[in-house]
C-alpha positions in Angstrom: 237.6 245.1 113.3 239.9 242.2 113.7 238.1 238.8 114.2 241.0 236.4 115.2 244.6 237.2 116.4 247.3 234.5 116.4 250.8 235.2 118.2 253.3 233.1 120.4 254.5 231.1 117.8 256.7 231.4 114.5 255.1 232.0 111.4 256.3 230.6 108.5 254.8 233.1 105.6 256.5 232.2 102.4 256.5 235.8 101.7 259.5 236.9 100.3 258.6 240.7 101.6 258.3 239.1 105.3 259.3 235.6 105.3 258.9 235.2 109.2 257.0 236.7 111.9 255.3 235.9 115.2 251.7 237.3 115.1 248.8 237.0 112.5 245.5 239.5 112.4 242.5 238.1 110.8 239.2 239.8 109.7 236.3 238.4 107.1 238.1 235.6 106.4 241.7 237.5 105.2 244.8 237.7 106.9 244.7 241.5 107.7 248.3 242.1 109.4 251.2 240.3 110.1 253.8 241.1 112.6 255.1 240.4 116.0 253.8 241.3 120.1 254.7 245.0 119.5 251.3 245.1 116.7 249.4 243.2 118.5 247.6 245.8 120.9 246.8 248.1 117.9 245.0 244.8 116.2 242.7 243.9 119.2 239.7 245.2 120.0 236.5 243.8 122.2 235.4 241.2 119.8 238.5 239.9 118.9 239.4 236.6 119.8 243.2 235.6 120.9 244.9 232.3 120.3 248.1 232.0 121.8 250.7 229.9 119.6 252.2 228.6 123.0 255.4 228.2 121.1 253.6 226.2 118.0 254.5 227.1 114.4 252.5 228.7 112.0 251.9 227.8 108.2 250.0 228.4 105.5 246.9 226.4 105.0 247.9 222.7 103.3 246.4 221.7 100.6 246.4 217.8 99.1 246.6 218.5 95.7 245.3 215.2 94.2 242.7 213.9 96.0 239.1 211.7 95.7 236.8 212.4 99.1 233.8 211.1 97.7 234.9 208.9 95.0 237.2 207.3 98.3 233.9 206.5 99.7 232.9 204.1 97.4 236.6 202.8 97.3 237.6 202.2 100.8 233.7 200.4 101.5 234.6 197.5 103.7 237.9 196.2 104.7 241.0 197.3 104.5 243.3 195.0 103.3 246.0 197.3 102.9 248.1 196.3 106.2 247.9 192.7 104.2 251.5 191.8 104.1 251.5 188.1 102.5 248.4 186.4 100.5 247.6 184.2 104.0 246.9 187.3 105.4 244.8 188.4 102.9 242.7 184.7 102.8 242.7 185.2 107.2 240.6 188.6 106.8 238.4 187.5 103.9 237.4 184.2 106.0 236.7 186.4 109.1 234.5 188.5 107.4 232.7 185.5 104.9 232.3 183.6 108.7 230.2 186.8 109.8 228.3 188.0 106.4 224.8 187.0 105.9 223.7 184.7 103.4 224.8 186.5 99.6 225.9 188.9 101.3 229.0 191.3 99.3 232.2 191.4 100.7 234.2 194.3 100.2 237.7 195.4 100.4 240.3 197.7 99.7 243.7 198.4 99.9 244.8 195.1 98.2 248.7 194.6 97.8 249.4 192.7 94.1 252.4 192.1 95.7 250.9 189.6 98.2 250.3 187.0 95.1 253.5 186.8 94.7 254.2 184.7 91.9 250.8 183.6 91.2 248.8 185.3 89.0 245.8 187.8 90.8 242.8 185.8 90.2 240.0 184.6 91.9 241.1 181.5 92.4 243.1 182.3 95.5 240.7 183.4 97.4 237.3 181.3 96.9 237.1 178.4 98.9 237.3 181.1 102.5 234.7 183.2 100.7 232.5 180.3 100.3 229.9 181.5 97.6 229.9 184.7 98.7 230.0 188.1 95.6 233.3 190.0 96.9 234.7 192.9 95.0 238.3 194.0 96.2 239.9 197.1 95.4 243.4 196.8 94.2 245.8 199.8 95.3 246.3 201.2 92.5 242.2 202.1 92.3 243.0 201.0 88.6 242.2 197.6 89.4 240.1 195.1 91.2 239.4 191.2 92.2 235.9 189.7 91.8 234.9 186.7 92.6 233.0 184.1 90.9 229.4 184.6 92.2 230.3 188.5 92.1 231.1 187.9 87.6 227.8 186.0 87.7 225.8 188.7 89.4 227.3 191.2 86.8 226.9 189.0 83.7 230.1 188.5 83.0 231.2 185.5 81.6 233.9 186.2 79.1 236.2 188.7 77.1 234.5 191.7 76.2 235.4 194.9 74.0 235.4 198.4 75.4 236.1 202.0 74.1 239.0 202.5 76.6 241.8 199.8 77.4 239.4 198.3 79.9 239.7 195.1 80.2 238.5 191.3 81.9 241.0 189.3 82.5 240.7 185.6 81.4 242.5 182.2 80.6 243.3 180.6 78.0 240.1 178.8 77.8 238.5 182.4 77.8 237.0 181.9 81.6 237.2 185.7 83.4 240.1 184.9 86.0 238.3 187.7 88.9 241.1 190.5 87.8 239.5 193.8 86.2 241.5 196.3 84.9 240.8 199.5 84.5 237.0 201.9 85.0 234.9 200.3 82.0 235.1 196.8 83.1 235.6 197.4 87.4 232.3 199.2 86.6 230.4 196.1 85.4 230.9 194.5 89.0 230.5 197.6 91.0 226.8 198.6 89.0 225.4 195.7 90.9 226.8 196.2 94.3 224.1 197.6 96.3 224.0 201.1 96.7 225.0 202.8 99.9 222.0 205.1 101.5 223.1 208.8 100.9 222.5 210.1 104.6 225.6 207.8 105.7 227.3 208.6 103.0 227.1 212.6 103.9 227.7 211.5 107.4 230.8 209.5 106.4 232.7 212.2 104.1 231.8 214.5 106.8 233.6 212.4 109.1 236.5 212.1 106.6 236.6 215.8 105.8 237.0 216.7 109.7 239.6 214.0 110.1 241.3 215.2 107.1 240.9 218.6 108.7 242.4 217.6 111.9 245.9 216.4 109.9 246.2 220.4 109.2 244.4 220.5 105.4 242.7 223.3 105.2 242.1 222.3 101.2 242.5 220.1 98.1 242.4 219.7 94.5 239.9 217.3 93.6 240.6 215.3 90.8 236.8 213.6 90.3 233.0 214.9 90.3 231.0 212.3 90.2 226.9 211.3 90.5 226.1 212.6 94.3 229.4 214.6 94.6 228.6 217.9 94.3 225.1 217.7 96.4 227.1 216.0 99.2 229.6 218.9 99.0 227.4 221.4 98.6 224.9 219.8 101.6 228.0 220.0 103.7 228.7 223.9 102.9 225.3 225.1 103.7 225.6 223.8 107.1 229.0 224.7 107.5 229.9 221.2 107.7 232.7 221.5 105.2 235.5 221.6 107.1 237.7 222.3 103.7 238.3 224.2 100.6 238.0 222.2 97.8 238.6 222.6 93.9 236.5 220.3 91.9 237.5 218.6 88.2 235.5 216.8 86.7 236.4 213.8 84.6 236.4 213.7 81.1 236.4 209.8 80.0 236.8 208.4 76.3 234.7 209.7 73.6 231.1 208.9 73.9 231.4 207.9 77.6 230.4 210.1 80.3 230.1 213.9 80.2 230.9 215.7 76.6 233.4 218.5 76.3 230.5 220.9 75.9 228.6 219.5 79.1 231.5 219.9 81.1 232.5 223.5 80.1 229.0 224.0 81.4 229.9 223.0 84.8 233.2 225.2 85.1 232.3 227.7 87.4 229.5 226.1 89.9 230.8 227.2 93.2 229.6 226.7 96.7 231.5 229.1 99.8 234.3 226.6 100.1 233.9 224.6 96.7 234.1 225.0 93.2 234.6 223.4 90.0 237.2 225.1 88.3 239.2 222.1 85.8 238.8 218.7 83.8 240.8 215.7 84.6 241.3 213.4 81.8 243.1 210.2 81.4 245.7 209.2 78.9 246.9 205.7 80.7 246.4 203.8 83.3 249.0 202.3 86.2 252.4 200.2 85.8 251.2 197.6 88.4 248.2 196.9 86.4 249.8 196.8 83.1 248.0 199.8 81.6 250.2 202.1 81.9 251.5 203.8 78.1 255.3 202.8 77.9 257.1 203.4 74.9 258.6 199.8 75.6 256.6 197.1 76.6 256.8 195.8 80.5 258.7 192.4 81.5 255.2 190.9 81.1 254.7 192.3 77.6 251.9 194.9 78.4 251.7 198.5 79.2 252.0 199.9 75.1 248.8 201.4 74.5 247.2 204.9 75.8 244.1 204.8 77.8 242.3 206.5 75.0 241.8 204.0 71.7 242.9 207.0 69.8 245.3 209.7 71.1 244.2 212.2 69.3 241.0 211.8 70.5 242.2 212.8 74.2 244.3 215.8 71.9 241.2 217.1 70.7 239.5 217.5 74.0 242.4 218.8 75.6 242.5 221.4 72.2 239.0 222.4 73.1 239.5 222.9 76.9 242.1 225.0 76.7 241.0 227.1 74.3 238.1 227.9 76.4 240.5 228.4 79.3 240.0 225.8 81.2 242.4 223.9 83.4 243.3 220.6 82.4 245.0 217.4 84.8 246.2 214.4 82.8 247.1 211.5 84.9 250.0 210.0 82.8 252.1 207.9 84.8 254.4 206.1 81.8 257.0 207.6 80.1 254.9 207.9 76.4 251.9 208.7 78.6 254.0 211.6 79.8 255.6 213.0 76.2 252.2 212.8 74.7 250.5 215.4 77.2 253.9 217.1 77.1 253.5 217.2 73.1 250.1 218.0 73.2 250.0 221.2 75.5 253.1 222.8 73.5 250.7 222.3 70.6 247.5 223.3 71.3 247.5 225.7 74.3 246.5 229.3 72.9 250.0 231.4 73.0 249.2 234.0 75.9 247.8 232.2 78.2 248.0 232.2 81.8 246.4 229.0 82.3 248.5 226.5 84.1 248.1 222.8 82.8 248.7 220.2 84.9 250.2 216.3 84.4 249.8 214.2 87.6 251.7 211.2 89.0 254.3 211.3 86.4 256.0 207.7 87.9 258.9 207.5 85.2 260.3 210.2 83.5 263.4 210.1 80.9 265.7 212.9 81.5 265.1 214.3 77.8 261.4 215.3 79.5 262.5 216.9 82.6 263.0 220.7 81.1 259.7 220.4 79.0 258.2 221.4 82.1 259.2 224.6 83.3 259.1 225.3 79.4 255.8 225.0 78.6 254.4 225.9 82.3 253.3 222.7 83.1 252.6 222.2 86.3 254.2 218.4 88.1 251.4 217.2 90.5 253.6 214.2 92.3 252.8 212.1 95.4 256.1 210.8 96.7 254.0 208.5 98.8 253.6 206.4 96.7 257.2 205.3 95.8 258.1 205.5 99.4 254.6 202.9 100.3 254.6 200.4 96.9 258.1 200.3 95.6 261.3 199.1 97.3 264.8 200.6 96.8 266.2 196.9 96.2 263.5 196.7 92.7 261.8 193.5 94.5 258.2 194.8 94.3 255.9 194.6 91.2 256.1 198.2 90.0 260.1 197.8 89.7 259.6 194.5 88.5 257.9 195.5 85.3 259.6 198.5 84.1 263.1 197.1 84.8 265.9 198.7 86.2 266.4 201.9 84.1 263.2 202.6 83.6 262.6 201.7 87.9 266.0 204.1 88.2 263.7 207.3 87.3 261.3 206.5 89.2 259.3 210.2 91.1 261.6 212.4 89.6 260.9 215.3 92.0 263.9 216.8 92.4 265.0 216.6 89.3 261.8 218.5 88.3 262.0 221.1 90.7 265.6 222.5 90.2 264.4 222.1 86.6 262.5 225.1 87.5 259.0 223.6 87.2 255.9 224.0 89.9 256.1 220.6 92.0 252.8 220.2 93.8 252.3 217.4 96.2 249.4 215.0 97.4 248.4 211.7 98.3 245.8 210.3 95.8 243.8 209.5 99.1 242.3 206.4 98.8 245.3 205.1 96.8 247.3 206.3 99.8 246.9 208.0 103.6 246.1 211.0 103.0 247.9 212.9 106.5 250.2 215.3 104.9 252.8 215.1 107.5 253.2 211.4 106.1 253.5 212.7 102.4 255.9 215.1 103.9 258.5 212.7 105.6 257.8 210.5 102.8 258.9 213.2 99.9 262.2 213.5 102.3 263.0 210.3 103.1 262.0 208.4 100.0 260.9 205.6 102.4 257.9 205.6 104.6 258.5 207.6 108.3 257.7 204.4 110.2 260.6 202.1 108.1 263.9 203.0 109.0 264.9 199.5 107.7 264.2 200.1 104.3 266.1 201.8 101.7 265.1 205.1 100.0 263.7 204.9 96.6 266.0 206.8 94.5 267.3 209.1 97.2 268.9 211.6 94.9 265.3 212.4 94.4 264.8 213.0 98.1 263.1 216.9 99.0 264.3 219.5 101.9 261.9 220.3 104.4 261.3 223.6 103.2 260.4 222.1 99.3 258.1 219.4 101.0 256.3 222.2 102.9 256.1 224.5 99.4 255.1 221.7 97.6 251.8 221.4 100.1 251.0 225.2 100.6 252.4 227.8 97.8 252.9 225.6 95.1 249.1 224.1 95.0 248.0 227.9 94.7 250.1 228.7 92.1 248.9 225.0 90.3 245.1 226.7 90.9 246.5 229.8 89.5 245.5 231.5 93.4 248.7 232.4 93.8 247.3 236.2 94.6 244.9 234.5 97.3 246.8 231.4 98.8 249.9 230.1 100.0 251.4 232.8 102.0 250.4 234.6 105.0 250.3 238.3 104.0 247.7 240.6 103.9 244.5 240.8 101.5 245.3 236.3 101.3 242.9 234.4 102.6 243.3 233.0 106.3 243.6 229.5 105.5 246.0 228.5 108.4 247.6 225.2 110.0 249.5 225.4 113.0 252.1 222.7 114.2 253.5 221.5 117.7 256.6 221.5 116.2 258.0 223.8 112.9 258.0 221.5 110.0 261.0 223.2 109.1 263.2 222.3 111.8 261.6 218.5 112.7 263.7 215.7 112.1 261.5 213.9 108.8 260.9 210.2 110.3 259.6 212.3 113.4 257.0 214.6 111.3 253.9 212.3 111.3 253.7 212.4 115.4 254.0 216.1 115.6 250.4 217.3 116.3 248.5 220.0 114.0 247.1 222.1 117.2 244.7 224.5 114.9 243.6 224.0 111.4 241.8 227.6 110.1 240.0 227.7 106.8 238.5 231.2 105.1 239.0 232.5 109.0 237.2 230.1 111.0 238.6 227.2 113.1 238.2 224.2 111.9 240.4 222.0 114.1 241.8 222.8 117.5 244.0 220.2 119.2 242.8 218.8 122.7 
């Protein structure tokens, strides 16, 4: 019994026993048969129902393989500053929006550009007289960061310095006075614990809406590198209804010692599963961002900051990464400076049990030396990149913050995916989505071009670094299996793999990279059943 045919089109398999093909046969959820119009009458039967391609071409399923759908929530509430191209633009929305708020009523944002500030310090300061009064908590970028304003500190208690187990910290003067800028979970936490909480039908309703639209850019999955508070009821609400338009791998975080979950409690959770969700890793931290000036550099930044690991004690975050893996479980360290980077490095050829097939992962990896390129494909380590992110908040000319900091050389090595990939290691892509769009045909272009689609006058950001079609599409469809250790069950179209499908207008192959955004995604499938089809 087949359930679902597909022909008319190419399809793209990435299966090196039938690496192209123009008709698909799906039953239970599996791709069942792959061929051409000659195999198509011996698929069909009464039930079956027929999509013709009309010409479209056929991929495997894309999956974002860094991604935060319900942690976005509470990061892109309000407005979105993002499009924000100077601080006057920035003041123009805020005073809009304080014009139109109630009496002490929040103002949120997200999205926020340090690069607007200019030369100016990010403070509060900048911003107050159009908020008039008002508590505001803005979102910077990064997600590592964020502004308060002055009513927003007094409604949180904060009135000074403070110490915290992780590199958290509150920015202040030189008198002591917090300055608005909070770096880092521990202390953006102080402000956001007294934000009203949002009621948790519209927040179902709103990831619902995000996972369809995500859904309708041709994801059929992601790697989900957060579990937090209402997360796993609001995914698994969505699956028994079949509202969950996507598969999803879940890892929860595991945050400095005696903060959050424990080691044991989050072995515990390994394994919870829904139809189309499950929580198979543990994400850790080991710094935090360049722009920020948390990142772990083994040279200070221009500004003197950026020397010190996320965790107090390194060998803290060694120990738990010890105990993980020698219960098998998956690990992602976001380590985005270059000593961030050699201490996972260091720490997996150490302590990962000799034999074993799990695949550890680093992500966002934003400046690599060349001595730390091979270690990769050595010890098995999975790259988890988003060349977004270079392409959106650097500048080939070195003018923007991020450069700014790490100086030339260190700038010069910046998203090293090319380098990493003919290195021999697995290079999987994905857009961090809040910290950036999360379409995939954007991340795409952006992972060719090394400038974003829309920008043809900017430079490329190191363009040596730039990807071919065919490694952008790999690095959304079989290398995410592969990272998830699914290579047997995603990331080609062959039989006995699951049908998790996305269809283009256009082959991604063959379009022209600024032009890859527009093309339309005509049918997104996932485990078999349509999730998207194109008006």
């Amino acid at each position: 019994m087949t359930d679902l045919i597909l022909a008319g089109g190419d399809v793209i398999t990435f299966d090196p026993r039938h690496p192209a093909a123009s008709a698909v046969a799906v039953a239970d959820g599996r791709v069942t048969a792959v061929g051409d119009h000659h195999d198509i009458s011996e698929w069909r039967d009464k039930r079956t129902e027929f999509i013709d391609l009309g010409g479209a071409t056929l991929t495997p399923g894309l999956t974002d393989s860094h991604m935060h759908p319900a942690m976005g929530l509470d990061m892109t509430a309000g407005l979105d500053l993002s499009a924000c191209a100077d601080l006057g633009a920035v003041r123009a929305t805020l005073k809009a929006a304080a014009a139109t708020a109630g009496p002490g009523e929040w103002i949120l944002g997200w999205g926020l550009d340090p690069n607007t500030f200019g030369a100016i310090p990010v403070g509060s300061d900048a911003i107050e007289d159009v908020l008039r009064g008002r508590p505001a908590c803005l979102t910077l970028f990064d997600g590592h960061s964020a502004l308060a304003s002055r009513e927003a500190l007094r409604r949180a208690g904060i009135d000074g310095p403070r110490r915290f187990g992780s590199r958290s910290v509150i920015v202040c003067d030189p008198r002591g006075n917090p300055t608005g800028h909070l770096l880092e979970e521990g202390a953006i936490r102080l402000v956001r614990s007294v934000i009203p909480a949002e009621p948790l039908a519209r927040r179902r309703a709103r990831l619902a809406a995000l996972l369809r639209d995500m859904a309708a850019a041709g994801l059929t999955g992601g790697h989900v590198m957060d579990l937090d508070d209402d997360a796993i009821a609001l995914y698994d609400a969505l699956d028994a209804d079949g509202q969950l338009p996507l598969r999803l791998r879940l890892a929860p975080w595991r945050r400095r010692p005696r903060a959050g979950a424990t080691v044991g409690q989050l072995l515990a959770r390994q394994g919870r599963s829904g139809r189309l969700w499950s929580v198979a890793a543990v994400k850790l931290f080991i710094d935090g961002t360049i722009d920020g000036g948390t990142a772990w550099l083994h040279e200070a930044d221009c500004h003197g900051q950026s020397t010190a690991p996320y965790w107090q004690d390194p060998h803290d975050y060694s120990e738990a990464v010890r105990v993980l893996a020698q219960a098998g479980v998956q690990t992602a360290t976001h380590a985005i400076g270059d000593a961030a980077v050699q201490h996972v490095l260091d720490t997996l050829a150490k302590v990962v049990p000799a034999g074993s097939t799990v695949r550890h992962r680093i992500e966002h990896i934003e400046t690599l030396p060349s001595d730390q390129v091979p270690r990769f494909a050595e010890l098995g380590v999975v790259a988890s990149m988003q060349p977004s992110h270079a392409a959106y908040y650097t500048r080939a000319d070195h003018s923007d913050n991020w450069s700014r900091r790490l100086g030339e050389e260190r700038a010069g090595r910046a998203w090293r995916c090319r380098d990493l990939l003919e290195a021999g290691a697995i290079l999987t892509l994905g857009s961090d989505w809040p910290i950036a769009p999360f379409d995939p045909r954007g991340v795409m272009a952006a992972a060719r071009l090394r400038r974003p689609a829309d920008r043809p006058d900017l430079g490329p950001v190191g363009p040596g670094q730039a990807l071919t079609a065919r490694q952008a599409l790999h690095g959304y469809t079989t290398a995410p299996a592969l990272a998830a250790s699914a290579g047997h069950l995603n990331g080609r179209i062959a039989p006995g793999y699951r049908a998790d499908l996305t269809a283009f207008a256009a082959s991604p192959l063959h379009t022209p990279a600024a032009d890859l955004p527009a093309v339309p995604v005509t049918y997104t499938i996932v485990d078999g059943t349509i999730r998207h089809r194109a008006s």
